[in-house]
C-alpha positions as CSV (number, residue, x, y, z in Angstrom):
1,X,-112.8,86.3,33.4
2,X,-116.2,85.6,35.1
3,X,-118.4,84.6,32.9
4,X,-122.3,86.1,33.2
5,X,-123.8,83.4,35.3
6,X,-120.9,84.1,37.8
7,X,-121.6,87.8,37.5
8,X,-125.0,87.0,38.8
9,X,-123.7,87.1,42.4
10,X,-121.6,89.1,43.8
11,X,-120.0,89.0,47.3
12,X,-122.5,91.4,48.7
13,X,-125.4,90.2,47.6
14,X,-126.6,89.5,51.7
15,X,-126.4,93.1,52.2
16,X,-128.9,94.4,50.0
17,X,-133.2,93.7,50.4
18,X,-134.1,90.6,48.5
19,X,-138.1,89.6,47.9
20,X,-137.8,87.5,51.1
21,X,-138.1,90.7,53.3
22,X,-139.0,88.8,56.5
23,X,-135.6,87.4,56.5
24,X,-134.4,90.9,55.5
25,X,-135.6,92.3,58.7
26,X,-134.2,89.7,60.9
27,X,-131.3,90.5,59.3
28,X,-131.2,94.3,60.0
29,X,-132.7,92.8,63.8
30,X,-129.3,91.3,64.1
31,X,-126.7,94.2,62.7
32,X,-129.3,96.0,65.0
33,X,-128.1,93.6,68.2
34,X,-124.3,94.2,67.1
35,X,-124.5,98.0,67.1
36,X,-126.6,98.0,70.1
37,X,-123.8,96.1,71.9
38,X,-121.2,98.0,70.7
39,X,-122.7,101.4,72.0
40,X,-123.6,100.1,75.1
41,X,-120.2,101.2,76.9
42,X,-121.7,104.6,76.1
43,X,-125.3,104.4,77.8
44,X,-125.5,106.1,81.2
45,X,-129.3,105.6,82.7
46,X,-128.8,108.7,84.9
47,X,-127.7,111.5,82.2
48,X,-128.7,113.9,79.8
49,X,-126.5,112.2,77.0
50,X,-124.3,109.4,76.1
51,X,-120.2,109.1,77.9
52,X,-117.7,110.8,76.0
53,X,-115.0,113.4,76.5
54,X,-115.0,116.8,74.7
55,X,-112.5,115.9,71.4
56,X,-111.4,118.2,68.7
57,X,-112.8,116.6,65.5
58,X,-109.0,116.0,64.4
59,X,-108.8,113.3,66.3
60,X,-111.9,111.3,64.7
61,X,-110.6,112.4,60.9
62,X,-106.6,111.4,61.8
63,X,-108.1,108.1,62.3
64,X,-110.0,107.8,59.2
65,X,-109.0,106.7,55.6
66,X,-110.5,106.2,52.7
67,X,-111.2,102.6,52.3
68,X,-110.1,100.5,49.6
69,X,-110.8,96.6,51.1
70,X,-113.8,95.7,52.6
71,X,-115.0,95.0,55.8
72,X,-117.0,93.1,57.8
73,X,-120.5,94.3,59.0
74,X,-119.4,93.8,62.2
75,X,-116.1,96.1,61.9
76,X,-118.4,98.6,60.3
77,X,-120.9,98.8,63.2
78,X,-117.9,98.7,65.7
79,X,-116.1,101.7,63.9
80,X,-119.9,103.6,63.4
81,X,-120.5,103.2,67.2
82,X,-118.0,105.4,68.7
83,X,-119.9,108.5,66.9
84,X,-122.5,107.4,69.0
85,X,-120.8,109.6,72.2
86,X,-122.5,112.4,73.6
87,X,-125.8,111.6,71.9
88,X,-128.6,113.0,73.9
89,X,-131.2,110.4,75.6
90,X,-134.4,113.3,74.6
91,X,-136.1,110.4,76.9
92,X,-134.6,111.6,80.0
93,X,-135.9,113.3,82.6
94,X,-132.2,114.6,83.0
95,X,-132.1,116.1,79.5
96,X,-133.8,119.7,79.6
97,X,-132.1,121.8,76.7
98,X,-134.4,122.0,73.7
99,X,-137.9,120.7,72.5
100,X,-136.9,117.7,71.0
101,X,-138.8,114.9,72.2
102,X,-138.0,111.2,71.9
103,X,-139.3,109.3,68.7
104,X,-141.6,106.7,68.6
105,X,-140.7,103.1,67.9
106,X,-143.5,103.0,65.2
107,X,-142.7,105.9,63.2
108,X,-139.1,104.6,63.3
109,X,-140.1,101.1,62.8
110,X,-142.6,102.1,59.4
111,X,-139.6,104.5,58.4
112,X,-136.9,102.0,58.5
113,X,-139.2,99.7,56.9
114,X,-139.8,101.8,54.1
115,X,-135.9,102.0,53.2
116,X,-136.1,98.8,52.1
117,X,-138.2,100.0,49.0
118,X,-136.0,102.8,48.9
119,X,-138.6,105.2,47.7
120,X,-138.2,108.5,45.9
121,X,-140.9,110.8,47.2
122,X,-140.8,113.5,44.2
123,X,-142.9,111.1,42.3
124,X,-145.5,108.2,43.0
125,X,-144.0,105.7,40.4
126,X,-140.9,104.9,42.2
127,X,-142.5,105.0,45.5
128,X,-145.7,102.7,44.9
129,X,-148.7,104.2,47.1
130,X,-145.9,105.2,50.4
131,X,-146.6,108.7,48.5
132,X,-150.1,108.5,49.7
133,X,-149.2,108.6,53.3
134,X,-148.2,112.4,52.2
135,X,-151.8,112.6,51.1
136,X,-153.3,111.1,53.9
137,X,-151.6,113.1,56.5
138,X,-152.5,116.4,54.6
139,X,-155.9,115.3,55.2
140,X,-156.0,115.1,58.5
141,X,-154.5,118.0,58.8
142,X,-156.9,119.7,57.1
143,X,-159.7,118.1,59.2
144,X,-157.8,119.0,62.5
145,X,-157.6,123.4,61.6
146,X,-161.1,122.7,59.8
147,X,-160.1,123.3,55.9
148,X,-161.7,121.7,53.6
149,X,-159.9,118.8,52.6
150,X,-160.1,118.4,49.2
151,X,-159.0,122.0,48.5
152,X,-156.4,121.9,51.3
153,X,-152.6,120.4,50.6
154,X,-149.7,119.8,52.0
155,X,-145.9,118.7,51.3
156,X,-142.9,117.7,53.6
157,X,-139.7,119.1,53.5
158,X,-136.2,120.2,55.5
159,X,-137.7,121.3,58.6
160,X,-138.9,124.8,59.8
161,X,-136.8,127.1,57.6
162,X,-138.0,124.9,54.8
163,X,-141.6,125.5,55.7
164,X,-140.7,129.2,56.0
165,X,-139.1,129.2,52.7
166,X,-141.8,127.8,51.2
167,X,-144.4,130.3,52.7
168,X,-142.0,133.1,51.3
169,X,-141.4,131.6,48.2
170,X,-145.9,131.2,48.2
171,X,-146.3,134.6,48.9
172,X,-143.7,136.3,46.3
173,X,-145.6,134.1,43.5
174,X,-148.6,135.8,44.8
175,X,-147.5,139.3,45.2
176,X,-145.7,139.4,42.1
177,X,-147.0,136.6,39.4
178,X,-143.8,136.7,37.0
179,X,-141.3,136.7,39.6
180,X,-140.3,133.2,38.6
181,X,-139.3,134.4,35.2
182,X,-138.2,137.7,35.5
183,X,-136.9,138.2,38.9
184,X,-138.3,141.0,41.6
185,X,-137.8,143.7,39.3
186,X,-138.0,147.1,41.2
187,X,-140.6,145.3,43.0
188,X,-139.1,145.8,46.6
189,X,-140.7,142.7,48.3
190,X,-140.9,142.6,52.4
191,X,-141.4,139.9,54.8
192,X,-143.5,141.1,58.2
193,X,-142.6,139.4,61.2
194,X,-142.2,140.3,64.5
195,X,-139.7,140.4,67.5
196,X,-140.7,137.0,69.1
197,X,-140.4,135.4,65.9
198,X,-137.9,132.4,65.3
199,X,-134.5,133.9,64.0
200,X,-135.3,131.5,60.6
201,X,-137.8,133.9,59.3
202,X,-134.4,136.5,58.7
203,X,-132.7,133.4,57.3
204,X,-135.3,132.9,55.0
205,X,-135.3,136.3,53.7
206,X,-132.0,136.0,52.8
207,X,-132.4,132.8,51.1
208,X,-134.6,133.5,48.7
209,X,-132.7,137.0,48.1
210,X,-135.4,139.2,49.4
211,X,-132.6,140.5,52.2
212,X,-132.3,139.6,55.7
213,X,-133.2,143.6,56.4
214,X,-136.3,143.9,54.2
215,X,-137.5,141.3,56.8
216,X,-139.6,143.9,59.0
217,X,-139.3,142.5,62.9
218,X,-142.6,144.7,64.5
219,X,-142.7,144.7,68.1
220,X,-145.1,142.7,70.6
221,X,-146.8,143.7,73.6
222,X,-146.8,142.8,77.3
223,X,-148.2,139.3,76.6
224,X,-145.6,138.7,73.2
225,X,-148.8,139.0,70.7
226,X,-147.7,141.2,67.8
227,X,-148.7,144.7,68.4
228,X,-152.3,145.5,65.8
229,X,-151.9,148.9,65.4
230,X,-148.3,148.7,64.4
231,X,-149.0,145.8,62.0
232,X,-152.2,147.9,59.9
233,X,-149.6,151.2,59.8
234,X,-146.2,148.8,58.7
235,X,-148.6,147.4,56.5
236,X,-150.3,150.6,55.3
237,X,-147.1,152.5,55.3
238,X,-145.7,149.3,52.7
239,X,-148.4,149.6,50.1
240,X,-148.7,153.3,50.5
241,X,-144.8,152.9,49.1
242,X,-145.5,151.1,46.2
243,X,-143.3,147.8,47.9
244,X,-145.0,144.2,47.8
245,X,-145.9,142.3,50.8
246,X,-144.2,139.1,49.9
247,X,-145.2,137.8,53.4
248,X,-146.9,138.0,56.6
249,X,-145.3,135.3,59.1
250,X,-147.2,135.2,62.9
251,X,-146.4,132.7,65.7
252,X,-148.7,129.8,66.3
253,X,-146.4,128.7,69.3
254,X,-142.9,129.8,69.9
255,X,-140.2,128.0,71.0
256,X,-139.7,128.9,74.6
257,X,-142.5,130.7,75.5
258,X,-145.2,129.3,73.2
259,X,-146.8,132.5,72.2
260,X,-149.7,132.4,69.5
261,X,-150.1,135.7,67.8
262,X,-154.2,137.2,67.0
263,X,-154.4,135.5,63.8
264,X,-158.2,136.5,62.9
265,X,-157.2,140.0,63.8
266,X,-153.9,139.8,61.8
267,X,-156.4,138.3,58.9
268,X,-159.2,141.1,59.3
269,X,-156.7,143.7,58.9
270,X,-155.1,142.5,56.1
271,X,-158.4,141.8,54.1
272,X,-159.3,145.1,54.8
273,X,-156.4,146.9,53.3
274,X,-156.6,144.6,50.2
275,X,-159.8,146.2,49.5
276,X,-158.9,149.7,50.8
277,X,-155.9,149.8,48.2
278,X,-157.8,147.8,45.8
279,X,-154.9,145.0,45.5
280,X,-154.7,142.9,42.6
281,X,-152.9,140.4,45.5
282,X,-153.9,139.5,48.4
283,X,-150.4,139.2,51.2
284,X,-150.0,135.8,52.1
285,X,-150.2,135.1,55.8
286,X,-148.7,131.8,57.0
287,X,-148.8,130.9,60.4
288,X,-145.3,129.4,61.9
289,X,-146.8,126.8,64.3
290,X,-144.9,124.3,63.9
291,X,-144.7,123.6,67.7
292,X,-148.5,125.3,68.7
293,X,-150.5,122.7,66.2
294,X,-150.7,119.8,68.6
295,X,-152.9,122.2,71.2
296,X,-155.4,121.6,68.2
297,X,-156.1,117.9,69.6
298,X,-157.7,119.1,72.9
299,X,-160.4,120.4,70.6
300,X,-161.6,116.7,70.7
301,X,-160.9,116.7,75.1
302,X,-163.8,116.6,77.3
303,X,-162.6,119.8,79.7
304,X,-165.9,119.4,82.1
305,X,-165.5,115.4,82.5
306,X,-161.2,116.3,82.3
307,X,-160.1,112.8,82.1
308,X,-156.8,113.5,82.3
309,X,-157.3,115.0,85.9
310,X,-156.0,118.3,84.9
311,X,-155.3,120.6,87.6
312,X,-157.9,124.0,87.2
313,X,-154.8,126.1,86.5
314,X,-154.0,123.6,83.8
315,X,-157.4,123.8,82.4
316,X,-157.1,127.6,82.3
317,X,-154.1,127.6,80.0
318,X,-154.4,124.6,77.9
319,X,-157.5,126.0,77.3
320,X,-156.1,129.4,76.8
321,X,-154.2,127.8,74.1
322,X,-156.3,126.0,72.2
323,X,-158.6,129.2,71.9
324,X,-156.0,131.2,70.1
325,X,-154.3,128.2,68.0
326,X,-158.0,127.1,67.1
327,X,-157.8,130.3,64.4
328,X,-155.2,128.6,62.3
329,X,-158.3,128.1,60.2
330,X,-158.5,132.0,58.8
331,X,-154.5,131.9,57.4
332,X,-153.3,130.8,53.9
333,X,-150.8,128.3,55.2
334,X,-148.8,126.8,58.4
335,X,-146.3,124.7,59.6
336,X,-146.4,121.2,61.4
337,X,-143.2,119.4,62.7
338,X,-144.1,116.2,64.0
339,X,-140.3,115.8,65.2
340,X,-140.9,118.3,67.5
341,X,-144.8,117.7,68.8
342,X,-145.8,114.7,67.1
343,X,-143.0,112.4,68.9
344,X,-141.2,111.3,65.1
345,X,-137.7,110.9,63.9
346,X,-135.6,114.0,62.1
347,X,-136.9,115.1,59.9
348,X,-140.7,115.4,59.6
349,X,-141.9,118.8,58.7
350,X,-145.1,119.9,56.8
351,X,-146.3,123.0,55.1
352,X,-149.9,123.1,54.9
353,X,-151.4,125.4,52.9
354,X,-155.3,126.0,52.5
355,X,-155.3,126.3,48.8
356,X,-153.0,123.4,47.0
357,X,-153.1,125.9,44.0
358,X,-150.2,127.8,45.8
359,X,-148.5,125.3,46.2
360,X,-148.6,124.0,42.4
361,X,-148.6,127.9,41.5
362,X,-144.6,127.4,42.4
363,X,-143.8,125.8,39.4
364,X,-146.9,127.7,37.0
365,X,-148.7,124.2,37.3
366,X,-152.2,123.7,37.9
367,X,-153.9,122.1,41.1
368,X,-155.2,118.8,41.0
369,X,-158.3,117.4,41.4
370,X,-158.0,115.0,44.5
371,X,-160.9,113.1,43.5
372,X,-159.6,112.0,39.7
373,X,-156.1,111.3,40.7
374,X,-154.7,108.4,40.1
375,X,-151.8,106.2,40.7
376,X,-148.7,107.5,37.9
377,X,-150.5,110.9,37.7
378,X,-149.0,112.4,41.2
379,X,-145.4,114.0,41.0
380,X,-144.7,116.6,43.6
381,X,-141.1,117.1,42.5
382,X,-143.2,119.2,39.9
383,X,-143.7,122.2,42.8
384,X,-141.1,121.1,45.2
385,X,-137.9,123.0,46.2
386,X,-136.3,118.9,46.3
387,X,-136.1,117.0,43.4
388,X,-134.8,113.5,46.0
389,X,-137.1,113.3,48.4
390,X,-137.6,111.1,51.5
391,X,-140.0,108.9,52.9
392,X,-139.3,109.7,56.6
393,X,-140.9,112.4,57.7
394,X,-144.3,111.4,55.9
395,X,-144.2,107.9,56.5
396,X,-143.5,108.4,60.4
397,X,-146.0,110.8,60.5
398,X,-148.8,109.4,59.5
399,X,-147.8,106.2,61.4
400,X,-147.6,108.6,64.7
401,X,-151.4,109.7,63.9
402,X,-152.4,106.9,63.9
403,X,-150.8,105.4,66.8
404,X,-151.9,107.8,69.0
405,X,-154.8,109.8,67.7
406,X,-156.0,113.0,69.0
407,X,-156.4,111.2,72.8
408,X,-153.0,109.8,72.4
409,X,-151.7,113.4,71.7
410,X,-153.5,114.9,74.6
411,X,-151.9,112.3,76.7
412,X,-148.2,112.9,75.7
413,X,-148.4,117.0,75.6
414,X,-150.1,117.0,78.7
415,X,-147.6,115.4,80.3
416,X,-144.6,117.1,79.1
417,X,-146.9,120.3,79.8
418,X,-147.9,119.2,83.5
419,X,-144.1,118.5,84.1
420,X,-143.5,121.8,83.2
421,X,-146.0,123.1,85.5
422,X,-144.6,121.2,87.9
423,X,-141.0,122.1,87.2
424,X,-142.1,125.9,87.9
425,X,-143.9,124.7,91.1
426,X,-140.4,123.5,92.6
427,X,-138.5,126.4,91.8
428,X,-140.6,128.6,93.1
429,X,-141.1,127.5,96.5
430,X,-137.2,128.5,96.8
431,X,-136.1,132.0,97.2
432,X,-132.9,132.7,96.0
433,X,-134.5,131.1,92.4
434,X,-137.1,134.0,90.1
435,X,-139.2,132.2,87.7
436,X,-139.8,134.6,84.7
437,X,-142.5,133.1,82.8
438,X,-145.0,131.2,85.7
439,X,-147.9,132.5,83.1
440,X,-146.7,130.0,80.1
441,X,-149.0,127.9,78.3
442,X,-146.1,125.7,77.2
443,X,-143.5,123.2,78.0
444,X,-140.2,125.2,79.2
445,X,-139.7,127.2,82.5
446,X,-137.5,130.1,82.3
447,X,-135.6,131.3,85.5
448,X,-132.6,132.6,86.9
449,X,-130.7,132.5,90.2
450,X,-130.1,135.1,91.8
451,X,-127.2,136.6,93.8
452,X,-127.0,136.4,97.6
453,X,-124.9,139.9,97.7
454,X,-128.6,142.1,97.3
455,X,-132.5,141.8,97.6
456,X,-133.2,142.7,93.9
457,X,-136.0,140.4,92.5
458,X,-135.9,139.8,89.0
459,X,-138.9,142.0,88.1
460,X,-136.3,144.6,89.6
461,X,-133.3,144.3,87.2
462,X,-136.1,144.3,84.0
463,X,-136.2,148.1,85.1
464,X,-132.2,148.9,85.2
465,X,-129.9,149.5,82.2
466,X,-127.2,147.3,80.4
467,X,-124.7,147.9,83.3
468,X,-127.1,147.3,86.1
469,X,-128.5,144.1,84.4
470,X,-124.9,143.2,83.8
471,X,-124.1,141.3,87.3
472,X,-127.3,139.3,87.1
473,X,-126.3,138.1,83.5
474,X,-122.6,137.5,84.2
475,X,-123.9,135.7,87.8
476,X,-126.5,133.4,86.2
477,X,-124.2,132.8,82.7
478,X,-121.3,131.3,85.5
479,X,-123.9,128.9,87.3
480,X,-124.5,127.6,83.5
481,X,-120.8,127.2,83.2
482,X,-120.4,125.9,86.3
483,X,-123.3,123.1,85.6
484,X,-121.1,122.1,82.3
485,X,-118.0,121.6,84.1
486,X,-119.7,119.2,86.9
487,X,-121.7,117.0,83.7
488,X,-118.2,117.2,81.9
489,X,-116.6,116.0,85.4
490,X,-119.6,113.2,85.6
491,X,-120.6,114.8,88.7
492,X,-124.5,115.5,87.3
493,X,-126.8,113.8,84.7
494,X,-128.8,116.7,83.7
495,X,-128.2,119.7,81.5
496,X,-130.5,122.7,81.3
497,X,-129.6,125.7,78.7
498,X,-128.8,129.2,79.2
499,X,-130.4,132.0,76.9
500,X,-127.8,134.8,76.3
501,X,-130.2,136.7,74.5
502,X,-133.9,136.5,76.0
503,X,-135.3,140.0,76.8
504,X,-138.3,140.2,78.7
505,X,-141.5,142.7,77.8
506,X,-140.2,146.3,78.7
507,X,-137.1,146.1,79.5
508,X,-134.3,147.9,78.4
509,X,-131.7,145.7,77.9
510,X,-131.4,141.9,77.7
511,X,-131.2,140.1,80.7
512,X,-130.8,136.5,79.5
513,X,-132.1,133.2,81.7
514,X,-131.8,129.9,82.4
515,X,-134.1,127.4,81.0
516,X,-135.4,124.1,81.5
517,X,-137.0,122.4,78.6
518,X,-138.0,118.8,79.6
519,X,-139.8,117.3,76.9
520,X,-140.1,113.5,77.5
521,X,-143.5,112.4,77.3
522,X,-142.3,109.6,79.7
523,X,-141.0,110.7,82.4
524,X,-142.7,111.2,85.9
525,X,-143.0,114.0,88.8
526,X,-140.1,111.4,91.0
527,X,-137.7,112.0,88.5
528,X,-138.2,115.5,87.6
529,X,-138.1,116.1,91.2
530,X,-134.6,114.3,91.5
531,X,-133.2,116.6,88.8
532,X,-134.5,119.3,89.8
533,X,-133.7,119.1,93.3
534,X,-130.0,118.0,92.4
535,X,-130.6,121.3,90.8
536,X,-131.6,124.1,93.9
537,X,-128.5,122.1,96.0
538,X,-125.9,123.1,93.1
539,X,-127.0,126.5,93.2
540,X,-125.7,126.3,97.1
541,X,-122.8,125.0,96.0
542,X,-122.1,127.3,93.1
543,X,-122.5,130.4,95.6
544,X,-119.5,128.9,98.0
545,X,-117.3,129.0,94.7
546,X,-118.9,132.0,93.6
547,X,-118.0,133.8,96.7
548,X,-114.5,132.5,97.2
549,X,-113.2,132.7,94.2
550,X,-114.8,134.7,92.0
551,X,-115.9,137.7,94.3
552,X,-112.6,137.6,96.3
553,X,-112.1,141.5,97.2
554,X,-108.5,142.8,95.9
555,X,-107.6,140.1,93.6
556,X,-107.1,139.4,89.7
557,X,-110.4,137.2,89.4
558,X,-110.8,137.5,85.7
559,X,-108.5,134.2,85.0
560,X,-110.4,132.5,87.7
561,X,-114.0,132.8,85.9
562,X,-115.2,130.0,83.9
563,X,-115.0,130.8,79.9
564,X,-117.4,129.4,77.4
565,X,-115.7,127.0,76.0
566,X,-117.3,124.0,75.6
567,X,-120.4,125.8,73.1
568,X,-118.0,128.4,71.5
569,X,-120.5,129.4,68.9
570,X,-123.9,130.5,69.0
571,X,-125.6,127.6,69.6
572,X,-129.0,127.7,68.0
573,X,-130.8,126.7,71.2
574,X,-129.8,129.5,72.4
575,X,-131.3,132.0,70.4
């Protein structure tokens, strides 16, 4: 038996931080090498993602068993790289399927860094002052929508649907105060959104039992803002009923076509009623902007001395945009994922809210004073849905702030947003190629192709019906398949999207689109250009197949049409 002096060491005592943590990040520099090596087999420089065939996961878990011997560091890495296949390079010009930028080296660097504490950010005490970083980046926050700061808080969690929870689970507490002990009661809460609204907002009404129908989608008008008149009646129509508004979600920057809804308006009218009904609430109204926020750091950008040599056009819209997300100010609370515009690692997203009180007010606790809190005092895990949380998100964001600053930001959204520009510039100088949304303020350009067999325009199928529209969906849904097939063959590097379900402004059925959604801050006009000429020359090609094989008169072409197969579900880009 070993006695305690030989218990003092064990055989893995290298693999753990010791107090000598310069050694222990050479050390993790090293494993770093290994897996780096190992993965390199994978790297292509000229596509969207990492080599690697199509596999049912069978194959991966046949191969796997638990272990019962150890390994070597090395085996470990060699085994964990070949998950590494099909990874998406976010920092390629190639890769055009989401907004999900590359992270930054710092933010991963300070993250990684911080796992050698192992901190536990549901309390300060285990986490020393890394918590603060939470703190800090609230802060500035605060100062960048103009709240005061020390009434203003914030907290990280899962992502958007968490943020949306959270403003849900804010705005039930508000609309009825004992819900937390007793339930809704015959309360008959409802969540307002509207029709451009992320698909989350149903999700969340489901979550926290509300319903996914009491979630109230109210349409938008011919520039996706939510429609006033039909807000102030849902809303007047709600009350009138005796239900509580549990929430008021509007858009601060949707995903494809960046829309920011009136929020002073949306405001206005709901202060009004509060008083007209003589509430003993008032409806919260959070703002889901997790994507629109970073527009707030051209508040600090010199437009007349336009160091960034904006084009006008550019002006006009960034402009545009900072205008309507500038009123983030006049809502209770809104969302910040710095994943998706602040350049950092999965997962780093932030609820703000103007009051911390609501936030405390989820667990019955009250706020605290900023100014007299000290170090053993601070335990968010008091108010937050997580008991374990993480240091990521906060850590990486406040080191992404600081990196770049408000300049920095302007710098890397311009030039996804100026790529964008130019992206819509290329496709529309060809004719046989209908770019839908040529009036964004954002990053993605939606188009579709369109069929050599008639002169319709897009802005011409918007008018037919579902079997009218029908051709153009099933046309442009084929070049989408027929793009997957050449990346799967290694043919191309790039991968765009296809949205089954977008529906334009007044028409009567959906039509769907392609999209294009670079979002490297890195890459240039020459290599956009390459893709995106690679791009117009498929389409050529795609119409040869098209019309000999799949348009072959008096012939069984149903077996010959490409099937989705390689997304079978509904993939949430999509949406």
């Amino acid at each position: 038996m070993k006695n305690n002096k030989e218990r003092e060491k064990t055989s893995f005592n290298e693999y753990f931080s010791s107090d000598d943590k310069a050694k222990d990040v050479k050390t993790m520099a090293q494993y770093m090498d290994i897996l780096a090596s190992y993965t390199a087999e994978y790297i292509n420089k000229n596509r969207a993602m990492l080599s690697g065939k199509i596999e049912y996961y069978k194959k991966f878990l046949d191969a796997e068993n638990l272990p019962i011997t150890s390994a070597s560091p090395e085996n470990v890495l060699k085994d964990l790289s070949k998950y590494f296949q099909r990874a998406i390079q976010w920092e390629k010009a190639e890769t055009m399927i989401n907004i999900t930028p590359p992270a930054n080296l710092i933010s991963i660097v300070g993250s990684a860094y911080a796992s050698l504490f192992n901190p536990n950010f549901a309390q300060d005490e285990p986490s020393g002052y890394l918590l603060a970083t939470e703190l800090v980046v609230s802060k500035f926050l605060a100062q960048l929508v103009d709240w005061d700061t020390k009434k203003a808080g914030g907290v990280f969690t899962f992502g958007g649907k968490g943020i949306n929870l959270y403003a849900g689970k804010i705005g039930l507490v508000k609309a009825i105060p004992d819900v937390r002990k007793k339930g809704f009661g015959n309360s008959r809460p409802v969540i307002i959104t509207n029709e451009k609204s992320h698909p989350c907002h149903f999700e969340v009404s489901d979550w926290l039992g509300i319903g996914s129908e009491s979630c109230l989608s109210l349409p938008t008008d011919e520039k996706g803002q939510l429609v006033l008149g039909e807000f102030e009646k849902t809303l007047r129509d709600k009350i009138s009923s005796g239900a509580k508004i549990g929430c008021i979600i509007i858009n601060g920057g949707t995903t494809d076509e960046v829309l920011v809804d009136p929020i002073k308006k949306v405001v206005d009218i709901r202060d009004r009623l509060v008083k007209e009904f003589k509430l003993d609430y008032t409806p919260h109204i959070h703002v889901d902007s997790v994507i629109g926020w970073s527009w707030l750091s051209y508040k600090y950008y010199d437009f007349n001395k336009n160091g960034l040599g904006m084009t006008q056009t550019e002006k006009e819209k960034i402009s545009s945009m900072v205008d309507k997300i500038s009123e983030l100010k006049y809502a209770d609370s809104f969302g910040v994922d710095f994943h998706k515009t602040g350049f950092c690692p999965y997962i780093s997203s932030c609820i703000m809210v103007k009051d911390k009180a609501d936030l405390q007010a989820l667990s019955g606790k009250p706020a605290y004073d900023i100014d007299s809190l000290k170090h053993g005092e601070y335990s968010p895990f008091e108010w937050t849905l997580e008991l374990s949380r993480g240091s990521g998100g906060p850590i990486s964001a406040y080191s992404a702030l600081k990196l770049f600053g408000m300049q920095g930001l302007q710098e890397l959204t311009y030039n996804i947003f100026s790529n964008g520009e130019y992206i819509r510039v290329l496709l529309n100088a060809q004719s046989d190629f209908d770019v839908i949304n040529n009036a964004a303020e954002g990053f993605a350009t939606l188009f579709i192709i369109l069929p050599q067999t008639n002169r319709l325009r897009y802005k011409d199928y918007v008018k037919l019906d579902e079997s009218g529209v029908k051709p153009l969906l099933d046309y442009n849904q084929q070049f989408f398949l027929f793009l997957l097939e050449k990346q799967e063959a290694g043919e191309i590097g790039f991968r765009i999207t296809f949205s089954k379900s977008y529906k334009p402004h007044g028409a009567k059925t959906k039509t769907g689109c392609l999209k294009a959604y670079q979002t490297s801050p890195i890459a240039n006009k020459e290599s956009v250009q390459q893709v995106i000429g690679q791009l117009i020359s498929l389409k050529k090609e795609f119409d040869v197949y098209y019309q000999k094989i799949v348009e072959q008169k008096g012939s069984d072409t149903s077996s010959k049409k490409l099937t989705e197969q390689i997304n079978r579900p509904t993939d949430f880009v999509y949406r």
